[in-house]
NUVEXRO-177195 format. One line per 8 residues: their letters; for each residue x, y, z of N, C-alpha, C. Coordinates in nm, 2 decimals. Layout:
<pts>
A	X:Y:Z:X:Y:Z:X:Y:Z  ... .
</pts>
This chain:
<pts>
XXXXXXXX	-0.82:0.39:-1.41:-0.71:0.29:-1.39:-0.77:0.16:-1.33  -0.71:0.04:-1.39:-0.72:-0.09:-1.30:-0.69:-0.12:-1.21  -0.71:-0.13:-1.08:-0.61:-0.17:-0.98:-0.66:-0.29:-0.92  -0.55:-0.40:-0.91:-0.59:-0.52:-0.84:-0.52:-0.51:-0.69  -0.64:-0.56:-0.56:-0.59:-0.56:-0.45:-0.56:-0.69:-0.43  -0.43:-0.71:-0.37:-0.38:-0.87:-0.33:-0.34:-0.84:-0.18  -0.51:-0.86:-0.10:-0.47:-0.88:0.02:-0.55:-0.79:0.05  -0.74:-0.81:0.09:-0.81:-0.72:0.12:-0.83:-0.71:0.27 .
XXXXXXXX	-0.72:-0.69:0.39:-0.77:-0.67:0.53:-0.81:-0.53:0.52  -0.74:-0.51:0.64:-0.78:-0.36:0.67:-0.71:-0.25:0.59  -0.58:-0.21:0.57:-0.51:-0.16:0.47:-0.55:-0.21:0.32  -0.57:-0.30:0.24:-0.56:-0.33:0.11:-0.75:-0.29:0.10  -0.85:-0.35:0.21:-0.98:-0.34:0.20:-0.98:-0.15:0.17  -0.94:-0.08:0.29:-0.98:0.06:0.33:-0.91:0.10:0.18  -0.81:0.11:0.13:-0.78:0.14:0.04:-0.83:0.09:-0.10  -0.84:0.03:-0.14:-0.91:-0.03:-0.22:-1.05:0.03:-0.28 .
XXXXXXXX	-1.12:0.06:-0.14:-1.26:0.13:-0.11:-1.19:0.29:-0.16  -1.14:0.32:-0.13:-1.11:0.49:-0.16:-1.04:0.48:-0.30  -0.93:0.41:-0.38:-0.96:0.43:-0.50:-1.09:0.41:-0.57  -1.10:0.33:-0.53:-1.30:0.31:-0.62:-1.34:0.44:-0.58  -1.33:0.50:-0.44:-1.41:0.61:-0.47:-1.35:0.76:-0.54  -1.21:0.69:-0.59:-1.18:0.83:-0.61:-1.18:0.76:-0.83  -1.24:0.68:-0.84:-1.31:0.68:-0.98:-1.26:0.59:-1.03  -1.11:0.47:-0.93:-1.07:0.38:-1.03:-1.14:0.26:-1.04 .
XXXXXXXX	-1.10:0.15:-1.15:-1.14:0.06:-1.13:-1.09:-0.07:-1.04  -1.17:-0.11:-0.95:-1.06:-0.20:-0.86:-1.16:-0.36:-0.82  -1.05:-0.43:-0.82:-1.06:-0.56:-0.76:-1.05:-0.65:-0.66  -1.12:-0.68:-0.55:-1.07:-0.72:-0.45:-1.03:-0.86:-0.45  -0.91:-0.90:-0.37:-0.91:-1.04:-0.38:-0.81:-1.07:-0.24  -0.83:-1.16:-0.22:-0.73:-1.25:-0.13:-0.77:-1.18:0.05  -0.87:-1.27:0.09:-0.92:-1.24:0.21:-0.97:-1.34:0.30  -0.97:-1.38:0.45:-1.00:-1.45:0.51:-1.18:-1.50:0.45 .
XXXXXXXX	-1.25:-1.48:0.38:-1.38:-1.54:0.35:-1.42:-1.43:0.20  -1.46:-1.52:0.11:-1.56:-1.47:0.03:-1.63:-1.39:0.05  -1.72:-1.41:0.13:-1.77:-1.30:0.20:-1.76:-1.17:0.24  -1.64:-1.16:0.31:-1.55:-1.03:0.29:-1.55:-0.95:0.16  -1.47:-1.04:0.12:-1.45:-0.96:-0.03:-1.57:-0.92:-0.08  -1.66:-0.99:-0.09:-1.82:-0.92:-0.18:-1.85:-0.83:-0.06  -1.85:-0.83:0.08:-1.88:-0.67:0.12:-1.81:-0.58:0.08  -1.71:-0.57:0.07:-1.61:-0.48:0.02:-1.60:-0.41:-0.11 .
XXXXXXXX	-1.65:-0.52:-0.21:-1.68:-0.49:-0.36:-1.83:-0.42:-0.34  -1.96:-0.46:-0.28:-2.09:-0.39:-0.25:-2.05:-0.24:-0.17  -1.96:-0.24:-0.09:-1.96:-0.10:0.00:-1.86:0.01:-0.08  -1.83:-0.06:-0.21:-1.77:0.06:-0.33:-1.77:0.08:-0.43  -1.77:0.17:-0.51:-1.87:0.21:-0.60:-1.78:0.17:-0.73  -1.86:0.08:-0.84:-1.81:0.00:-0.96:-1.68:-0.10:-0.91  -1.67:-0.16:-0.76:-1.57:-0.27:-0.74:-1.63:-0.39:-0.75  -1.54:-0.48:-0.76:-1.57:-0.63:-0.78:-1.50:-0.71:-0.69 .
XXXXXXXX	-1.48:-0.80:-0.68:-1.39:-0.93:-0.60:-1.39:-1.05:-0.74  -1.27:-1.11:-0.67:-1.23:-1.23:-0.75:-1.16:-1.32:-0.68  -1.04:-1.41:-0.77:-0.93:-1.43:-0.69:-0.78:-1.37:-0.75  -0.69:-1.39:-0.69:-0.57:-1.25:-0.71:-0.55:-1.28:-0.86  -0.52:-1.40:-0.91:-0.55:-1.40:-1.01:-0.63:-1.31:-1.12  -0.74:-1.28:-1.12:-0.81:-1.27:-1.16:-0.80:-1.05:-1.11  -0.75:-1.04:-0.98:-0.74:-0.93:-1.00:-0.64:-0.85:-1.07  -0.53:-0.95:-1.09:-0.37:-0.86:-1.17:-0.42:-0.88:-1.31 .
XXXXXXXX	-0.53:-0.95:-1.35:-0.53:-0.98:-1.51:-0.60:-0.84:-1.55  -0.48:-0.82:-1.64:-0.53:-0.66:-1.73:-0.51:-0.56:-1.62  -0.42:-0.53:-1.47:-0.44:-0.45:-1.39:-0.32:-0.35:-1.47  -0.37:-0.22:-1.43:-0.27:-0.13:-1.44:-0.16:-0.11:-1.34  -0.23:-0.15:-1.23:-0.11:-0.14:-1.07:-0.20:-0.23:-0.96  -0.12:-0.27:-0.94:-0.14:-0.40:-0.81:-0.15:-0.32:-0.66  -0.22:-0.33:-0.60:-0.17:-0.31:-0.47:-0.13:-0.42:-0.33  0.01:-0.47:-0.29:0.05:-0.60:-0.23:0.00:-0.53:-0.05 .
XXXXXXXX	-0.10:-0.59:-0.04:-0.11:-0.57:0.09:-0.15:-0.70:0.21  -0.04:-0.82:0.24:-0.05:-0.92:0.33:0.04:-0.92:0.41  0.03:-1.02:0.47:0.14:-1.02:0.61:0.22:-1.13:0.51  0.37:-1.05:0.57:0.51:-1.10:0.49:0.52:-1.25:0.50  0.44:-1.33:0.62:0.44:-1.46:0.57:0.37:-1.51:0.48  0.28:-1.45:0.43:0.18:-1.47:0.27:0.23:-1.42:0.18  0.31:-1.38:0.19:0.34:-1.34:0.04:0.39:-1.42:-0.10  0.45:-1.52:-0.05:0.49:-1.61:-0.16:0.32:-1.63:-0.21 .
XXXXXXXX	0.27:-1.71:-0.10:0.11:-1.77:-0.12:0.02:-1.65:-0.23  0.06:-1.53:-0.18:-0.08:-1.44:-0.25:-0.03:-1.41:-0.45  0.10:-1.39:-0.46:0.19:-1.41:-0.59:0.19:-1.56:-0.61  0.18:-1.67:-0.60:0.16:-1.77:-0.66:0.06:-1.75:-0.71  -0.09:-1.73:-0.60:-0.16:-1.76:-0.68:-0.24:-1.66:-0.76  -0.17:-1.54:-0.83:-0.18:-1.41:-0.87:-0.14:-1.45:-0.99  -0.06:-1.58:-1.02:0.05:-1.59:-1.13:0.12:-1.48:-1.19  0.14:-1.48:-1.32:0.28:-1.47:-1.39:0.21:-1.30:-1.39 .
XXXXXXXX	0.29:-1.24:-1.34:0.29:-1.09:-1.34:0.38:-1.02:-1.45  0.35:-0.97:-1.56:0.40:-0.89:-1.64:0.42:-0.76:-1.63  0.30:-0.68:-1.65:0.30:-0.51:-1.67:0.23:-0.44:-1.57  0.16:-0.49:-1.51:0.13:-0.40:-1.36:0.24:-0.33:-1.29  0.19:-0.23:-1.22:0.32:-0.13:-1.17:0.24:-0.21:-1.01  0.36:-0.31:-0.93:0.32:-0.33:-0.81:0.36:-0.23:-0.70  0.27:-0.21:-0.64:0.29:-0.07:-0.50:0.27:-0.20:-0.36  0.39:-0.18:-0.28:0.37:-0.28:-0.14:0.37:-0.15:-0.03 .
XXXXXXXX	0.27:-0.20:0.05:0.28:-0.16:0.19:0.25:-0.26:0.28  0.34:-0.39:0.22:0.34:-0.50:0.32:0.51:-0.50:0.39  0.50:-0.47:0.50:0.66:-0.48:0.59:0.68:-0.61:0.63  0.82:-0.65:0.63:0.87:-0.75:0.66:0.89:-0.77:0.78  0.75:-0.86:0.84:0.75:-0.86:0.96:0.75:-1.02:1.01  0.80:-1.08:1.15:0.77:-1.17:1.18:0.65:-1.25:1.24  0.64:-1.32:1.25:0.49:-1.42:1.26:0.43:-1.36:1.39  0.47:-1.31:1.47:0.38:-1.20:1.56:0.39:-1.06:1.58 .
XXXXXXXX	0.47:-1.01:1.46:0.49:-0.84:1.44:0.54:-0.77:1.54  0.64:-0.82:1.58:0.73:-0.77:1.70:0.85:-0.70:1.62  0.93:-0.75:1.48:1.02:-0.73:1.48:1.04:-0.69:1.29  1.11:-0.65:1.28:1.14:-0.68:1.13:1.27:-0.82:1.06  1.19:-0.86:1.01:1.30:-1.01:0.95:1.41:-0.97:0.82  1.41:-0.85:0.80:1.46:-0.82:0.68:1.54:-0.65:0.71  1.64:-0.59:0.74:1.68:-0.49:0.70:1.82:-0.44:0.75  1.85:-0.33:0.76:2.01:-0.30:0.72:2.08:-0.28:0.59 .
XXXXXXXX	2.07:-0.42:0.55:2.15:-0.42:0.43:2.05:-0.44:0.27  1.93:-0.47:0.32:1.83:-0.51:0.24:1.73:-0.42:0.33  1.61:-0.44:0.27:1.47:-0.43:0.24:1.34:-0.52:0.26  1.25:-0.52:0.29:1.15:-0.65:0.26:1.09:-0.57:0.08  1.12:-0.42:0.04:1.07:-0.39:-0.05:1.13:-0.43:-0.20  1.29:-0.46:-0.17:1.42:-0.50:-0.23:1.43:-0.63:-0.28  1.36:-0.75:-0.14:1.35:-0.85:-0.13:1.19:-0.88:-0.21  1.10:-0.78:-0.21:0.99:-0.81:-0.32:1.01:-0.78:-0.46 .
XXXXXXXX	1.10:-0.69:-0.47:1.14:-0.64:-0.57:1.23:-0.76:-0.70  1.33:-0.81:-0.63:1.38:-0.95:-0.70:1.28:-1.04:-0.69  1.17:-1.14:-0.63:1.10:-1.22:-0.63:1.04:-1.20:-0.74  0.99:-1.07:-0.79:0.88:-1.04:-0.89:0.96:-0.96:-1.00  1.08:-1.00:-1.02:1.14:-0.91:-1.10:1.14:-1.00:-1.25  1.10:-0.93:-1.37:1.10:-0.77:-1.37:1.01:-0.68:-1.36  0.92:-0.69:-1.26:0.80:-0.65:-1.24:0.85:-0.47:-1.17  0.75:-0.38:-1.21:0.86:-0.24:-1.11:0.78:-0.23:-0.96 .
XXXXXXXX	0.82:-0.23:-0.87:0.80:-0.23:-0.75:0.82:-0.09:-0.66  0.69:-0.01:-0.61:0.70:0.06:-0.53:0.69:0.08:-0.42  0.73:0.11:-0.33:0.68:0.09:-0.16:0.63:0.21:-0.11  0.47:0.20:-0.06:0.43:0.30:-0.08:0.31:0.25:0.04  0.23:0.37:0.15:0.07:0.33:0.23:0.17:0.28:0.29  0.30:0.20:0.37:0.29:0.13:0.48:0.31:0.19:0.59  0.35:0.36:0.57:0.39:0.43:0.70:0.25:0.54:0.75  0.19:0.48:0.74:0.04:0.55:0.82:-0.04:0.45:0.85 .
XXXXXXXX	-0.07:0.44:0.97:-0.21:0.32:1.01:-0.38:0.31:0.91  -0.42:0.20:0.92:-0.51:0.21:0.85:-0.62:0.32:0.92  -0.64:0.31:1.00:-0.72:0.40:1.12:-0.73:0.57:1.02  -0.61:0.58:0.97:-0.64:0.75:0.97:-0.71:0.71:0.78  -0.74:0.65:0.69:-0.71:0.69:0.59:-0.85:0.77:0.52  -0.97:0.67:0.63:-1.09:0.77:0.55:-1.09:0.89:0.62  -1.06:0.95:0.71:-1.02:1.07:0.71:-0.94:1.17:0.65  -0.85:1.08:0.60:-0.78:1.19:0.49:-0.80:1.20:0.39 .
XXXXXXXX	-0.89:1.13:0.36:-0.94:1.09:0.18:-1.07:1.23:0.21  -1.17:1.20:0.32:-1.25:1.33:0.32:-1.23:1.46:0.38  -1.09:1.47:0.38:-1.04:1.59:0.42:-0.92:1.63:0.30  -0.96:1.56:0.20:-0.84:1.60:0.07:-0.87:1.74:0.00  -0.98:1.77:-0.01:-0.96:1.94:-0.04:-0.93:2.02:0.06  -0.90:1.99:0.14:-0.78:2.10:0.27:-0.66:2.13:0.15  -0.60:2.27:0.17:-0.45:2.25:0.13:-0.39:2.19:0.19  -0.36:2.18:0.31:-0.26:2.10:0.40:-0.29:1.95:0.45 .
XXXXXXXX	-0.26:1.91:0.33:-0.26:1.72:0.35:-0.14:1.71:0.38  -0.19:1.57:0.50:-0.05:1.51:0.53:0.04:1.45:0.45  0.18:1.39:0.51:0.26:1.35:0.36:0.29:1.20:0.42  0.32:1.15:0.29:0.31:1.03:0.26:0.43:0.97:0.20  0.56:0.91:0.22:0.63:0.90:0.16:0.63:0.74:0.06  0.69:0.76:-0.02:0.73:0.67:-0.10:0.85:0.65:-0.20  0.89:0.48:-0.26:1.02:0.50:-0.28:1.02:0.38:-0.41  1.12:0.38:-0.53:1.10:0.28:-0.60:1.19:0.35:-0.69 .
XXXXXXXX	1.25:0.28:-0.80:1.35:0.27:-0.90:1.32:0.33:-1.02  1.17:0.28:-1.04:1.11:0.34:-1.20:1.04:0.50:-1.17  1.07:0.57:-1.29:1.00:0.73:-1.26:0.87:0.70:-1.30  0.83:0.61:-1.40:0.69:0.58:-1.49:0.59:0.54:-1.36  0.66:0.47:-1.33:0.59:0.35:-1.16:0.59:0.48:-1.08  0.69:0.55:-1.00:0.68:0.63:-0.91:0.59:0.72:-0.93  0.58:0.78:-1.09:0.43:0.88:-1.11:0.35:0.80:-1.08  0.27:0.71:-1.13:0.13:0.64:-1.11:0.16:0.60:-0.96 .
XXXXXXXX	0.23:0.60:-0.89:0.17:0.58:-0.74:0.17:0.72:-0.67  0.24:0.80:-0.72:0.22:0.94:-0.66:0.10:0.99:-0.70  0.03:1.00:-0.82:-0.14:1.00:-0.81:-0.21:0.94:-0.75  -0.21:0.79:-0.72:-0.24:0.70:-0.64:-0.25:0.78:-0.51  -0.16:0.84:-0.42:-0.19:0.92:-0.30:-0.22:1.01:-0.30  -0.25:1.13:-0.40:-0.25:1.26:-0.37:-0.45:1.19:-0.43  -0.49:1.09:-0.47:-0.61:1.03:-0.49:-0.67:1.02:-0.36  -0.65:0.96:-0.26:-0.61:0.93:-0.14:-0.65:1.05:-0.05 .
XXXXXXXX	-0.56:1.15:-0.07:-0.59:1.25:0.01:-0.46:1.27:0.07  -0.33:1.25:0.04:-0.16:1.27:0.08:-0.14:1.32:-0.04  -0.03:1.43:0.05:0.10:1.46:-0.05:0.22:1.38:-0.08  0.25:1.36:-0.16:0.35:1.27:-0.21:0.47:1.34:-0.17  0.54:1.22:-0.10:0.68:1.29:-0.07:0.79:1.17:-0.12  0.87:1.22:-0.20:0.93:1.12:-0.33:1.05:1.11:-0.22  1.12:0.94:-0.14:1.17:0.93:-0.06:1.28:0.89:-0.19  1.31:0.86:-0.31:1.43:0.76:-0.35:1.40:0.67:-0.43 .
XXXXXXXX	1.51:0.59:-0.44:1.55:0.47:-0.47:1.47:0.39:-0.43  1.41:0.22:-0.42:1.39:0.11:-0.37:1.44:0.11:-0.26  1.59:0.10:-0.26:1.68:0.10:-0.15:1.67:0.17:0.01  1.59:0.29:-0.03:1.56:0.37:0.11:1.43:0.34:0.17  1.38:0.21:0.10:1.32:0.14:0.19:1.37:0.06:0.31  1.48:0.09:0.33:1.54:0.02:0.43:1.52:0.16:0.52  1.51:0.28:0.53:1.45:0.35:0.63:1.35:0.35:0.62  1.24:0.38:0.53:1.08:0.41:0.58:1.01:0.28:0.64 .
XXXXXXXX	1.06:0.16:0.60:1.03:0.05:0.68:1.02:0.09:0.82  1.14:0.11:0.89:1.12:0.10:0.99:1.12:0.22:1.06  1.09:0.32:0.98:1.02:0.46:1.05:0.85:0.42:1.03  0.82:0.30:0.97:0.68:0.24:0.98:0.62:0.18:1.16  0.74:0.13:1.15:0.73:0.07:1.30:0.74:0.22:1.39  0.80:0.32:1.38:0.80:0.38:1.47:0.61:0.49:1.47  0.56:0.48:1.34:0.43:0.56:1.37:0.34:0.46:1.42  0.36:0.31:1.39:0.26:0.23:1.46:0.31:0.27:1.61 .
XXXXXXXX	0.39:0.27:1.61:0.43:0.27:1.77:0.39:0.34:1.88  0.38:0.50:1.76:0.33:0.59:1.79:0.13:0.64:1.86  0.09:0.53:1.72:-0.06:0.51:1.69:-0.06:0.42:1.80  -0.04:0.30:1.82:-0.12:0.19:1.91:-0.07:0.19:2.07  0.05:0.23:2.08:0.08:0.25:2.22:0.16:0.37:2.24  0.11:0.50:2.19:0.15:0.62:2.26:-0.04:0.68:2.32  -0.01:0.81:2.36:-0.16:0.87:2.45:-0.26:0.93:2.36  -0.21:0.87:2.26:-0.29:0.97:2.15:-0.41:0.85:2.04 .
XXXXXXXX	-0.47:0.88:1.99:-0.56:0.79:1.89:-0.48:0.71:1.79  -0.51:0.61:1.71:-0.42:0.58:1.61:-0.46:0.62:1.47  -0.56:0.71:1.47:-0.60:0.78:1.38:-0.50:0.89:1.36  -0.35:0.88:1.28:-0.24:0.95:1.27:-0.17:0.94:1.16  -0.16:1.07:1.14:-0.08:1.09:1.00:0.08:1.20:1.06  0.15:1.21:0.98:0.22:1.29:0.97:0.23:1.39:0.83  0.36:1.50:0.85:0.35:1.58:0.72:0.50:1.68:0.74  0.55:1.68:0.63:0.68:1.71:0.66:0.70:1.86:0.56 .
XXXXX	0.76:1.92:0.64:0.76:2.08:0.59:0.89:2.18:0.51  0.89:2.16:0.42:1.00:2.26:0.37:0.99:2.42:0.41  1.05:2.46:0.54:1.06:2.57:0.62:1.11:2.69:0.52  1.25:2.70:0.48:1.29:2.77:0.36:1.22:2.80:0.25  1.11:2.66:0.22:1.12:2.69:0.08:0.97:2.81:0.10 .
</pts>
């Protein structure tokens, strides 16, 4: 599969690196230096760098990973987006990540979802810190992977991102609609919360258990 990254920090870079290693083909783009990005493309196996542009062209699925005040910026200059299935785990946050600028009645995933419409949009990676992911990528032949939820409108889009994580090293836990991104949003804020200022490492995942079944 093609995957273009728009928005190689820590989340879009770390991930990016683990589809490549789990066999896709991927692109990095859109990072504080050039440089970056060609470490990133060198430290993974068959990746490249470009600019976003150049990563959505021919992609099979996008991955949007910036801070919500880049986002118009990183989709400009991505241009005209047709058939890519986009997956966001960028939250709608404000210019010092204190708060969410978007939710209740909307989404920031709702709110990307119309910007780039008709593009299908999943929201998906934003409720786990980057901290834990190469550990779960090299702990994916365990039965008991952590879960990972996600949410989006299209079933065609929601399969190709549910491979996307169980790629990864998560169990896919199918949250809904687009719309119930208006909770995993901000059950995002509550695991960072958990990761960066509770007593424990931010190397953290969660996993949710069907007891009955």
């Amino acid at each position: 599969m093609r995957i273009g990254i728009l928005g190689s920090g820590l989340m879009g870079g770390k991930l990016g690196t683990l589809f490549a290693r789990a066999g896709h083909e991927v692109v990095f783009s859109y990072a504080r230096s050039d440089e970056k990005l060609r470490r990133l493309a060198c430290g993974a196996p068959g990746a490249r760098c470009g600019t976003p542009a150049e990563a959505a062209r021919e992609a099979d699925a996008l991955l949007l990973a910036v801070h919500w005040s880049r986002l118009e910026e990183v989709l400009q200059q991505a241009g005209k987006l047709t058939r890519a299935v986009l997956i966001s785990c960028s939250l709608p946050m404000n210019a010092d990540d204190t708060a969410l600028v978007v939710g209740h009645s909307s989404s920031g995933a709702e709110e990307l979802a119309r910007m780039v419409h008709p593009l299908r949009v999943v929201s998906a990676f934003g409720t786990v810190p980057s901290e834990v992911l190469f550990s779960v990528f090299d702990a994916r032949a365990k039965p008991a992977r952590p879960s990972l939820v996600y949410c989006g409108d299209d079933a065609a889009a929601k399969e190709l991102c549910a491979g996307l994580i169980r790629d990864v090293g998560f169990d896919p836990v199918d949250a809904g609609p687009l719309r119930n991104a208006r909770y995993t949003e901000p059950f995002s804020l509550l695991v960072a919360h958990l990761a960066y200022e509770g007593t424990g490492s931010p190397e953290l995942a969660y996993r949710f258990e069907d007891r009955a079944g």
